[in-house]
C-alpha positions as CSV (number, residue, x, y, z in Angstrom):
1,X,-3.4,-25.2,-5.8
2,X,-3.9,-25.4,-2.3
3,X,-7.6,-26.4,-2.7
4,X,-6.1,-29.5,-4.7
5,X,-3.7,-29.7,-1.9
6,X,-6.0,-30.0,1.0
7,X,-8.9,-32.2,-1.3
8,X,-5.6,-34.3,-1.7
9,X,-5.0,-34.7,2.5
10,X,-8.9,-35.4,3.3
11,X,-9.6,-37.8,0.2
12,X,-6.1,-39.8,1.3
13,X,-8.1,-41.2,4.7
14,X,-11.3,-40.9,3.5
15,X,-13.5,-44.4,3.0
16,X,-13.8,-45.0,-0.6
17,X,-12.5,-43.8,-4.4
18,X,-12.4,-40.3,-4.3
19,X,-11.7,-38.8,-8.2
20,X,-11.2,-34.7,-8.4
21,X,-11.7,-32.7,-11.4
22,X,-10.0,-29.9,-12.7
23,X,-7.4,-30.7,-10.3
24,X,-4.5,-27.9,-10.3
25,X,-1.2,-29.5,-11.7
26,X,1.8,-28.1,-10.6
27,X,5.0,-29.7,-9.5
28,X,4.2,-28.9,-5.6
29,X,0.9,-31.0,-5.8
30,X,3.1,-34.2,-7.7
31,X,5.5,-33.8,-4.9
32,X,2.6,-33.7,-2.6
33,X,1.0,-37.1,-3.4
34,X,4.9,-38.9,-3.7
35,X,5.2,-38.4,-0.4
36,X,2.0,-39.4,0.6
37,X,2.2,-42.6,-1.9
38,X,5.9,-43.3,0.4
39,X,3.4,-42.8,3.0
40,X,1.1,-45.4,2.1
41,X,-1.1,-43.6,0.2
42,X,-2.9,-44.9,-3.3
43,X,-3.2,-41.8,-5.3
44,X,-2.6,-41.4,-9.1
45,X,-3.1,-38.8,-11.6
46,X,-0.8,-36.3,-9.7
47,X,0.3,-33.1,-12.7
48,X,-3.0,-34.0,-14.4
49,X,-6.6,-32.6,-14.6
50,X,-8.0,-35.9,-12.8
51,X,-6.6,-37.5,-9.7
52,X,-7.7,-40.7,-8.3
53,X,-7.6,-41.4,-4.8
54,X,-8.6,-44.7,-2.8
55,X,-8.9,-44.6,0.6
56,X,-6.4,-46.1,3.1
57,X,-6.9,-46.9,6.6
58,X,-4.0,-45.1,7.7
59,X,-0.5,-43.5,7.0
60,X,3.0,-44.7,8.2
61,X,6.1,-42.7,8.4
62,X,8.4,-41.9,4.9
63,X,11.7,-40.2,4.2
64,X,10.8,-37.3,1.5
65,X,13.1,-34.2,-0.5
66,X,10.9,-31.8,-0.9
67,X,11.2,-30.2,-4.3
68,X,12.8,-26.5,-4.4
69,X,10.7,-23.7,-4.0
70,X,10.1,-22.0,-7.6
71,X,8.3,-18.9,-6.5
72,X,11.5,-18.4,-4.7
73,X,13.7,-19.5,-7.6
74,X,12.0,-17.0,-10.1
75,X,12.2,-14.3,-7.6
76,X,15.6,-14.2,-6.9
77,X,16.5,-14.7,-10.4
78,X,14.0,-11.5,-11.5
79,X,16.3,-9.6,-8.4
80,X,19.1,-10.1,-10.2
81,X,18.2,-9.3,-13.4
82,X,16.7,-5.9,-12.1
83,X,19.6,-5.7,-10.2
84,X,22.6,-6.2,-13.0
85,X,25.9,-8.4,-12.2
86,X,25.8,-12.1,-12.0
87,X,23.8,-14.1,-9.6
88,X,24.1,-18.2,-9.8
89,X,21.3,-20.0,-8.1
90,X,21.8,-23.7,-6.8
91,X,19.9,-26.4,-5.3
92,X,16.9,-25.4,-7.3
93,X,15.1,-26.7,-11.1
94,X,15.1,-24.5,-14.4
95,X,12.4,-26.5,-15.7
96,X,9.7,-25.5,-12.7
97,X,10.1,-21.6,-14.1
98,X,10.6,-22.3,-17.9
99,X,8.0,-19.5,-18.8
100,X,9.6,-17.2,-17.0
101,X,13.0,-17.9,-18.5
102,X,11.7,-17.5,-21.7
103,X,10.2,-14.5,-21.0
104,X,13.7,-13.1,-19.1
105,X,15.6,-13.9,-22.3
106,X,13.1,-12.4,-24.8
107,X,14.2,-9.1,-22.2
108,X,17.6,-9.3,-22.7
109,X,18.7,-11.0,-19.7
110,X,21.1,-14.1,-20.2
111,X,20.2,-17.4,-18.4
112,X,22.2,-20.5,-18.6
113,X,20.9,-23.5,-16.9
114,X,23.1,-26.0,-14.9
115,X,22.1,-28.9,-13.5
116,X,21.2,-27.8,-9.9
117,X,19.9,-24.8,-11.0
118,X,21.0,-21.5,-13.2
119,X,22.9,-18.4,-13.9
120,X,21.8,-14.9,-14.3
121,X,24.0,-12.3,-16.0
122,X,22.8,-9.1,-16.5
123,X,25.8,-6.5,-17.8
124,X,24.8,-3.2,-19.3
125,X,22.1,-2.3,-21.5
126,X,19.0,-1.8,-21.2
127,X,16.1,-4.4,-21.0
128,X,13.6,-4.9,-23.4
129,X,9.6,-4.8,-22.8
130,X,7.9,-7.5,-23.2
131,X,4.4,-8.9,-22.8
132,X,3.2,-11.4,-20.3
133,X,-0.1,-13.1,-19.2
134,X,-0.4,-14.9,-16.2
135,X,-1.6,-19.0,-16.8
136,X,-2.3,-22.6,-14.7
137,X,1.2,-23.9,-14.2
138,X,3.2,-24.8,-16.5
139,X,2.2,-20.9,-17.8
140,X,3.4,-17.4,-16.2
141,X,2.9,-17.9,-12.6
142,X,0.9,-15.6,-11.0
143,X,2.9,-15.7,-8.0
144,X,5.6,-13.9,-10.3
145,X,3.8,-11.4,-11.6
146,X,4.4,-8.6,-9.5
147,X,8.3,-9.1,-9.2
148,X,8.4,-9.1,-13.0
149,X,6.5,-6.1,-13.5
150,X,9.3,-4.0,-11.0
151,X,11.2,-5.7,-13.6
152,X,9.6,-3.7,-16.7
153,X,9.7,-0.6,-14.7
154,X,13.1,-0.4,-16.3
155,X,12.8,-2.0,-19.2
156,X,12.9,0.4,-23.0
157,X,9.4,0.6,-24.7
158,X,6.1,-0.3,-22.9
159,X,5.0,-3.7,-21.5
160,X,1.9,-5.1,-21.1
161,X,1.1,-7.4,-18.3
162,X,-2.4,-9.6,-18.2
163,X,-3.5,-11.1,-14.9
164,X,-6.1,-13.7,-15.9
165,X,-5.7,-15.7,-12.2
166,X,-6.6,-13.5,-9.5
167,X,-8.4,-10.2,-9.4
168,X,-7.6,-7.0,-8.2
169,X,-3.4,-8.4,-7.8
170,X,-2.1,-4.9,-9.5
171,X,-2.1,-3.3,-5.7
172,X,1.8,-3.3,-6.2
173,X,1.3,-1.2,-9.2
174,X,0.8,2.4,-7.3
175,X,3.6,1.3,-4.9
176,X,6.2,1.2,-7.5
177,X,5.0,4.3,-8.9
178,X,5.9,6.3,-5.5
179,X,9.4,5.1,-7.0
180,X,8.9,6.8,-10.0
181,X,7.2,3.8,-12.3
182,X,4.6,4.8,-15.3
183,X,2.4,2.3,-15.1
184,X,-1.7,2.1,-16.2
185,X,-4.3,-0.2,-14.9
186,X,-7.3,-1.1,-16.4
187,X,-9.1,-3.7,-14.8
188,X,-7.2,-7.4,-15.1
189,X,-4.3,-5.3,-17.6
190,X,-1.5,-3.2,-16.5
191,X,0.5,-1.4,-19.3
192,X,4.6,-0.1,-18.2
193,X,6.5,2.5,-19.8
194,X,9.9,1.8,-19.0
195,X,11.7,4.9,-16.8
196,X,15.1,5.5,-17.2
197,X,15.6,4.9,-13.5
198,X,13.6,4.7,-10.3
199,X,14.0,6.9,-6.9
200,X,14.0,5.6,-3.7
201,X,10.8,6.0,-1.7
202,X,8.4,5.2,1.7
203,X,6.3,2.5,0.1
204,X,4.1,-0.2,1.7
205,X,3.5,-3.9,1.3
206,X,0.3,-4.7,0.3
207,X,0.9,-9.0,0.0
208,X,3.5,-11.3,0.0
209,X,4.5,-11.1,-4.1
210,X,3.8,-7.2,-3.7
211,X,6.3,-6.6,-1.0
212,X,9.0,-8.7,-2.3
213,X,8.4,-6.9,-6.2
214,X,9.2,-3.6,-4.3
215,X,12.2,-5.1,-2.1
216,X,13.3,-5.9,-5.9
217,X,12.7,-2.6,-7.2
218,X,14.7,-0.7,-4.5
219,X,17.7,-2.9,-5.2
220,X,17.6,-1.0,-8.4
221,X,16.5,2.2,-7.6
222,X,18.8,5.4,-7.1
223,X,19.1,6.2,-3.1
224,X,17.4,4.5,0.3
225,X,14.0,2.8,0.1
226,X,11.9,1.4,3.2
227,X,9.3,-1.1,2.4
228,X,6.9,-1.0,5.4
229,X,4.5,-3.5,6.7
230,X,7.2,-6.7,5.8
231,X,5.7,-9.3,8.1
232,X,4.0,-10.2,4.5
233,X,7.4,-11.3,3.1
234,X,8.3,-13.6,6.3
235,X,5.1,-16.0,4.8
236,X,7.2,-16.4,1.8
237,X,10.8,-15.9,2.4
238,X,13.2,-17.0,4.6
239,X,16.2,-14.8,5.6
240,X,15.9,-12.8,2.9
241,X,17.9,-9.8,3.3
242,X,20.3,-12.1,4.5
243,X,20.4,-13.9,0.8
244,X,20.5,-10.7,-0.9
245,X,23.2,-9.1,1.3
246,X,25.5,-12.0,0.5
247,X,25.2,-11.2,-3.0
248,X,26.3,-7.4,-2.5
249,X,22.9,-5.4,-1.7
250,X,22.9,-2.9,1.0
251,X,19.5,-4.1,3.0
252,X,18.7,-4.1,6.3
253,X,15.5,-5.1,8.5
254,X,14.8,-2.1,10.9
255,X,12.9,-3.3,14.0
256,X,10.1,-0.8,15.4
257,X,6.4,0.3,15.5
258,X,6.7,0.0,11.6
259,X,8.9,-2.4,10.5
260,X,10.5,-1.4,7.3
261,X,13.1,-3.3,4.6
262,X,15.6,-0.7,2.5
């Protein structure tokens, strides 16, 4: 996507029809070229394979929304699934993380949309496993992966998880084992046993999804957890313990030579 993105800013100034192929079409890059249309840009094609692009001289101011973050939508929803009570997220779209919701409620976890964003309810009982392959938007987002594999730590029967977008993004995998997880990897394929609970644990960041997937798994896990090295989550996140904390978890940012989240 952020190829697309930055093809997008160049082509916008640049002399000449530009057309780009195989174009990445999420919401973000729509968003993207409406504001840069507002702008005084000619670009159409936005959400599709092919984008056209002719060249303008220059750019003038605009007013632009832009759209809520989904990444950030689906994450705190996945935290309070994993979490259990009742979570209701606003000023965000259902329809950005629709594959994720599906796959939520083929878990057991109750979703009901609203029109500035959704519910989560999670009340007893124990989640079911299910199976997932990351996809091109409007698929599993890769960017989710890793939060809903803390997730399926938990969940009764074994998942199976299938990364198709990036390589080697399982590095969260032996950090939420240290918790107690029972997960396998086998090249892009990662297979979780559900646990009947996890333990609290010294684990470390690896990325940005990784850190916040075990930030997630300690809100669920029995006793303290510090997640070190979370400068990653500050690319990604803004004030999140403080978002979490007004929902009722018991996080804290400790400031020293290792900075830790628990």
């Amino acid at each position: 996507m952020g190829a697309t993105e930055h093809a997008l800013l160049a082509a916008v100034l640049a002399n000449g029809h530009t057309v780009m192929s195989n174009a990445a079409q999420e919401p973000e890059i729509v968003d993207l070229a409406d504001c840069l249309n507002k702008m005084g840009a000619k670009i159409s094609g936005a959400g599709t394979g092919t984008i056209h692009i002719e060249g303008v001289t220059s750019l003038n101011g605009a007013t632009h929304a832009v759209l809520p973050d989904r990444i950030e939508t689906g994450t705190y929803a996945l935290a309070a699934a994993m979490a259990g009570g009742e979570v209701r997220l606003t000023k965000t779209r259902c329809d950005f993380i629709q594959a994720l919701i599906d796959k939520m409620v083929e878990a057991g976890v109750e979703v009901t949309p609203h029109n500035d964003g959704l519910t989560i309810r999670r009340n007893g009982g124990r989640l079911k496993a299910v199976e997932i392959e990351t996809d091109p938007y409007p698929g599993f987002a890769t960017d989710l992966q890793a939060q809903f594999m803390a997730l399926m730590t938990l969940a009764d029967g074994e998942s199976v998880i299938r990364e198709t977008i990036f390589e080697n993004r399982f590095m969260h995998a032996p950090e939420l084992m240290r918790l107690g997880a029972d997960i396998t990897v086998h090249g892009g394929e990662a297979r979780v046993r559900g646990v009947e609970a996890l333990e609290g644990a010294q684990v470390m960041a690896t990325d940005l999804r990784a850190s916040v997937s075990l930030v997630i798994a300690g809100l669920a896990a029995r006793g303290e957890t510090v997640v070190n090295r979370v400068y990653h989550l500050d690319r990604g996140f803004e004030r999140l313990e403080e978002k979490l904390g007004a929902c009722g978890a018991v996080i804290r940012r400790i400031k020293g030579d290792d900075e830790g989240e628990d």
